[in-house]
ZAGURO-160261 format. One line per field, with one value per residue (C-alpha): residue number from 0; x, y, z; residue in three letters. Coordinates in steps of 0.5 Angstrom, whole numbers, plus 500, padded with zeros to 3 digits. Example, Ala and Ser with C-alpha at 12.3 -4.5 7.8 and 13.67 -1.06 7.14 Angstrom:
% residues 2
pos = 0|1
x = 525|527
y = 491|498
z = 516|514
code = ALA|SER
***
This chain:
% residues 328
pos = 0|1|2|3|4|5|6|7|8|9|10|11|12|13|14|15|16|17|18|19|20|21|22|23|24|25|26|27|28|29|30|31|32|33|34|35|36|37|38|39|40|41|42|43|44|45|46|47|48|49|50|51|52|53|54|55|56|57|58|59|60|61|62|63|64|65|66|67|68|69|70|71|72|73|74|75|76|77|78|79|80|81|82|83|84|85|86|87|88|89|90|91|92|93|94|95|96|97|98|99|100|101|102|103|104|105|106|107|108|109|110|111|112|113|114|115|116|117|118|119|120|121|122|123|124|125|126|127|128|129|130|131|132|133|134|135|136|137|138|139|140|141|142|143|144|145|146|147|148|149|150|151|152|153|154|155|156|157|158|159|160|161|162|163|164|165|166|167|168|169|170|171|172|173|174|175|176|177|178|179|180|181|182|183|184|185|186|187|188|189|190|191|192|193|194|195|196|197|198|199|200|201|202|203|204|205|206|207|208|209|210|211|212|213|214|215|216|217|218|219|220|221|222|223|224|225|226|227|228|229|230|231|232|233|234|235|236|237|238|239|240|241|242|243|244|245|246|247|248|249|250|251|252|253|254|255|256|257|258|259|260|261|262|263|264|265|266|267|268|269|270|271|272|273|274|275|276|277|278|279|280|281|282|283|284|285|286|287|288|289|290|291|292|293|294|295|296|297|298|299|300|301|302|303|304|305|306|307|308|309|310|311|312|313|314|315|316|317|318|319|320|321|322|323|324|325|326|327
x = 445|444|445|440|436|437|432|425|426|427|421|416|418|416|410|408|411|404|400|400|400|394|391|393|393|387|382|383|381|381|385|378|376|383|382|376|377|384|379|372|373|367|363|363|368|374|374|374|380|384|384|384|388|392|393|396|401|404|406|409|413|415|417|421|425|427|429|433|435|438|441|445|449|450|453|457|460|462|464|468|465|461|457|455|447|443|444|451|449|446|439|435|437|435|429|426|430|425|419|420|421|415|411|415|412|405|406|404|399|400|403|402|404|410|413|415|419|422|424|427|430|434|435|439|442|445|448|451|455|457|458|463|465|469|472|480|485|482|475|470|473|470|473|471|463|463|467|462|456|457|458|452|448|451|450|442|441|443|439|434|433|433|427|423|425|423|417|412|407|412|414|408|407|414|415|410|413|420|419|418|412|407|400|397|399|395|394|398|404|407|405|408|415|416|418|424|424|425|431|435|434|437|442|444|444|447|453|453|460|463|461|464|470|471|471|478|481|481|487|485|478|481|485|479|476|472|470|472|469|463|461|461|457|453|451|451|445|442|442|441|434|432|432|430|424|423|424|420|414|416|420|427|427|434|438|434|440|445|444|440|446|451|445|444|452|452|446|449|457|458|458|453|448|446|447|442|436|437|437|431|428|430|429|422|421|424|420|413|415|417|411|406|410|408|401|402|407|402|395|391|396|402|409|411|415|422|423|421|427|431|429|430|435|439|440|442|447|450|449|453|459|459|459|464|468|467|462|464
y = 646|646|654|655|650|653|658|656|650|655|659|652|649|656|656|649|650|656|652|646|651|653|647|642|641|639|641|639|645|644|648|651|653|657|660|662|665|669|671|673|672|669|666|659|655|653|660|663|657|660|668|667|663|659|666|670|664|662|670|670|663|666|673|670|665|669|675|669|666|672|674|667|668|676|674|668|673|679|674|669|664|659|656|663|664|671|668|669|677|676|677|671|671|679|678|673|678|684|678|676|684|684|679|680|687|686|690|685|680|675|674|680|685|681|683|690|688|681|687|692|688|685|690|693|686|688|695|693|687|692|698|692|689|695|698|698|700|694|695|690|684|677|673|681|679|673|673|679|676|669|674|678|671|668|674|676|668|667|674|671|664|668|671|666|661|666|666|662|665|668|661|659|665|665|657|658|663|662|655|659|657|660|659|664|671|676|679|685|682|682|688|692|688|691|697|693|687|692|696|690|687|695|695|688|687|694|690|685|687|689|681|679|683|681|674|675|678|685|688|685|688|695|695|693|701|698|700|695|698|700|695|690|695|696|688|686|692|689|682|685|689|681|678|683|682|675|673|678|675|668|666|664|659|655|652|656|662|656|652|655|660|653|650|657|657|650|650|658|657|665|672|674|678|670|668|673|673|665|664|668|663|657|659|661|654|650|655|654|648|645|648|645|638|640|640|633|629|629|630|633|635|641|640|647|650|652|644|642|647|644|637|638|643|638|632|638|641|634|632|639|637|630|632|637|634|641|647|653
z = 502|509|510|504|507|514|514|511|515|520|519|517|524|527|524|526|533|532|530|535|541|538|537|542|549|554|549|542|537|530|526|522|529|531|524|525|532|530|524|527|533|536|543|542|547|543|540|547|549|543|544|551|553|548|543|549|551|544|543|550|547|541|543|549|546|540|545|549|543|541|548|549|542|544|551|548|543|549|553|549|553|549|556|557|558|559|566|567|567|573|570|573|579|580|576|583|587|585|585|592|594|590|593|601|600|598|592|586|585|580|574|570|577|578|571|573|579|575|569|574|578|571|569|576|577|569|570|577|574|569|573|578|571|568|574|572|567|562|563|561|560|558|565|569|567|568|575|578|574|578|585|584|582|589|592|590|591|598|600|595|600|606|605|602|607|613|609|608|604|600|598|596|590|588|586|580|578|578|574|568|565|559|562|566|563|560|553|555|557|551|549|556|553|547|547|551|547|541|544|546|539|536|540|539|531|531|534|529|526|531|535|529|530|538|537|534|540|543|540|532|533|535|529|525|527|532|539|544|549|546|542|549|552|547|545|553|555|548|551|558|555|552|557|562|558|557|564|567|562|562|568|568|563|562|556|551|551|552|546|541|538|538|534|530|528|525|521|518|520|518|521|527|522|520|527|531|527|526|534|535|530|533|541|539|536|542|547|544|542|549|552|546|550|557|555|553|556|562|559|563|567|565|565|564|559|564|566|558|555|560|559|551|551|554|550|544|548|549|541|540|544|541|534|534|540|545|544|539
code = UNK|UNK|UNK|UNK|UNK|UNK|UNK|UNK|UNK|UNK|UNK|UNK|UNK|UNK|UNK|UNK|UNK|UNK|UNK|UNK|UNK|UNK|UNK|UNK|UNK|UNK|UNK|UNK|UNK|UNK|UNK|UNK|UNK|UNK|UNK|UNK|UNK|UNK|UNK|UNK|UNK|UNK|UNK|UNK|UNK|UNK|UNK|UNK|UNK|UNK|UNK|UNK|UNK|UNK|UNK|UNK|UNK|UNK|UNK|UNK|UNK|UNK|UNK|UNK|UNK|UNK|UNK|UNK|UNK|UNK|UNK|UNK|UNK|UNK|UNK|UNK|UNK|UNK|UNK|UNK|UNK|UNK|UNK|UNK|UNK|UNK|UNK|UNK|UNK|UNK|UNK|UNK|UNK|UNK|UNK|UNK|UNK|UNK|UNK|UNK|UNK|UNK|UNK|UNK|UNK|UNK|UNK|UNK|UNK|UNK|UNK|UNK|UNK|UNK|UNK|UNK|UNK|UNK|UNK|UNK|UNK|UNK|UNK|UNK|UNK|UNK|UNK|UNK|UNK|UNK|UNK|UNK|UNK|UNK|UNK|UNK|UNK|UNK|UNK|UNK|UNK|UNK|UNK|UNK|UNK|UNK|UNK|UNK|UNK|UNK|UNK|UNK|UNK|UNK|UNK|UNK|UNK|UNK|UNK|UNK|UNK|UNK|UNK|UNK|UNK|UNK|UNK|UNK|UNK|UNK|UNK|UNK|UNK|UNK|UNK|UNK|UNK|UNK|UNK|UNK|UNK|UNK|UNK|UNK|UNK|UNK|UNK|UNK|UNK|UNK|UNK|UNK|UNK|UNK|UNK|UNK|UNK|UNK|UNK|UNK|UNK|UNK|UNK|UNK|UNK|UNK|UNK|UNK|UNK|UNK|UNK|UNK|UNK|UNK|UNK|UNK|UNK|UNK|UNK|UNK|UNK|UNK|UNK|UNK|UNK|UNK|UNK|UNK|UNK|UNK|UNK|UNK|UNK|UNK|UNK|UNK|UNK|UNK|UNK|UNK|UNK|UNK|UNK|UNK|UNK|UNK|UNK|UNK|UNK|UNK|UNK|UNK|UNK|UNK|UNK|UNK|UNK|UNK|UNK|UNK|UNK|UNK|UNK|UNK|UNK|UNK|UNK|UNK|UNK|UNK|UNK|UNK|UNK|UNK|UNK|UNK|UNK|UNK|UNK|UNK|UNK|UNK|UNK|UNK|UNK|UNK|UNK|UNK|UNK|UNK|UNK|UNK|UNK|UNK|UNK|UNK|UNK|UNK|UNK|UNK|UNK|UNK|UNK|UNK|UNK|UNK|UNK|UNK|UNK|UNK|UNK|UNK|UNK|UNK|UNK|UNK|UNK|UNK|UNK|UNK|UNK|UNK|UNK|UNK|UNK|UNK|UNK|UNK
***
C-alpha cells in the first residue's frame, strides 16, 4: 500500500510545495493572481512579484533538490556508504574555491556570474578525486573515494579560508553565497544548467541496474556481467554533473543529498530504477519546501533555504535511524 501510495503523494507534496513558493512570503499573492500572471502575464505588482522573483526561485528550488536528491542516492550506492552526500566527491568545497577565485580575481559579480567558476570548480574538484581515487591495481574503490574526497575537501577548504580570511571584501561577497540560498538568481540560471542537470541525470538512470548490482558487492556484480568499473565511473561524473549544477545555482545546501534517498528506500524498498526518480521527487519538495519556511519563520525577514534543509533535514535523519535502528 505505501509503495503505490509513494509516488502521487509524492508528486501532490511537490505540486503544493510549487504552489506555496508561488504564493507565500512577505507579499501574500493569491493563487488566482499566480495563475493569471504564469498565464497572461501582466504589470500589475503581484504579477511582476511572481514572474520576477518567485517563479525564477521555485524552479531553481525544484531542479536543485532533484538533482541533489538524485546525487545523494547515486553516491550512496558507489560508495556503499549510507552517510555519503554529494559533498563527499569533494564538490562543495571546489565550487567556493572557484567562487572565491571568482571573486579574488574580479572576474564575477553576483550571483548569476558566480555560476560558471562554482560549476567549474566542482567539476575539477570531481575528476581530480577520481583521477587520485583510481590509481592502483583495485581501481576506484568505495573507501579510495571517500579517502581522496575528504583530503581534497580539506585541502581546497584551508586554501579556501586562507584567502578569504586575507581578504575582507572577498568575505563579505562570498558568505551570501556559501550559505545556500534561493533568492537573488536570475531567470536564466536554470536554463544555463540544464544541459548538465540532463547529462548528469542520463548518466545516472543508465546506471540504475548496475547500482543494484554493485550493493551486492564487487565480485557478484562482476559476475552479473557488469562493468564495475564502468559502472562507478559512470554513476559517480553523473552525480558529479548533478551537483556541480545545483550548487553553482543554489549554493552549497546540506542534507538534501544525505537524507532523501534513506527516505526514498523506505517508501519504495526495491531497485535503484524506484529509488532515483523518487529521490528527485522528494528533494525538490523538501528544497522548496524549506525555503517556503525561511520566508515565514521570520517574516518579514528570510532564513535561507541551506540553513532550513539543514534544520528540517536533520530530525528526518534522526527519525530514520531511530526507525530502523542504523541508516541503510
Amino acid at each position: 500500500m505505501i509503495r503505490r501510495l509513494a509516488w502521487p503523494a509524492s508528486v501532490l507534496v511537490v505540486a503544493a510545495a510549487g504552489v506555496l513558493s508561488l504564493t507565500v512570503g512577505t507579499r501574500a499573492v493569491p493563487l488566482s493572481a499566480v495563475a493569471d500572471a504564469l498565464l497572461h502575464g501582466g504589470g500589475s505588482p503581484d504579477a511582476l512579484v511572481v514572474r520576477s522573483l518567485r517563479l525564477p526561485r521555485t524552479e531553481i528550488g525544484l531542479t536543485a533538490g532533484a538533482a541533489l536528491g538524485v546525487a545523494g542516492a547515486a553516491l550512496q550506492a558507489v560508495t556503499r556508504n549510507p552517510l555519503a552526500d554529494p559533498g563527499i566527491l569533494g564538490l562543495s568545497q571546489g565550487a567556493a574555491a572557484g567562487v572565491v577565485i571568482a571573486i579574488g580575481l574580479g572576474l564575477a559579480d553576483g550571483f548569476s556570474g558566480y555560476v560558471w567558476y562554482a560549476f567549474a570548480g566542482a567539476v575539477l574538484a570531481a575528476l581530480l578525486v577520481y583521477g587520485i581515487a583510481a590509481r592502483g591495481r583495485d581501481g576506484a574503490s568505495p573507501v579510495k573515494l571517500a579517502l581522496a574526497g575528504t583530503a581534497l575537501s580539506a585541502m581546497t577548504a584551508g586554501g579556501t579560508t586562507v584567502v578569504l580570511t586575507s581578504s575582507a571584501a572577498t568575505l563579505d561577497q562570498f558568505r551570501f553565497w556559501q550559505v545556500g540560498a534561493l533568492s537573488g538568481r536570475d531567470a536564466g540560471t536554470v536554463v544555463r544548467m540544464l544541459p548538465f542537470l540532463a547529462a548528469g541525470a542520463v548518466l545516472v538512470l543508465g546506471c540504475a541496474r548496475g547500482l543494484d548490482a554493485l550493493a551486492l558487492g564487487d565480485d557478484t556484480a562482476r559476475a552479473l556481467g557488469h562493468r564495475v568499473a564502468w559502472v562507478r565511473g559512470s554513476a559517480a561524473l553523473g552525480a558529479a554533473l548533478l551537483t556541480a549544477a545545483a550548487v553553482a545555482a543554489a549554493g552549497p545546501i546540506a542534507f538534501v543529498g544525505l537524507a532523501v534517498p534513506h527516505l526514498a528506500r523506505r517508501l519504495v524498498p526495491g531497485g535503484h530504477r524506484a529509488v532515483l526518480p523518487l529521490s528527485a521527487l522528494l528533494g525538490a519538495a523538501l528544497l522548496v519546501g524549506a525555503d517556503v519556511a525561511g520566508r515565514v519563520v521570520r517574516a518579514p525577514a528570510e532564513v535561507p533555504a541551506g540553513v532550513m534543509t539543514a534544520l528540517v533535514g536533520v530530525p528526518v535523519l534522526v527519525f530514520l535511524v531511530r526507525r530502523r535502528g542504523a541508516v541503510s
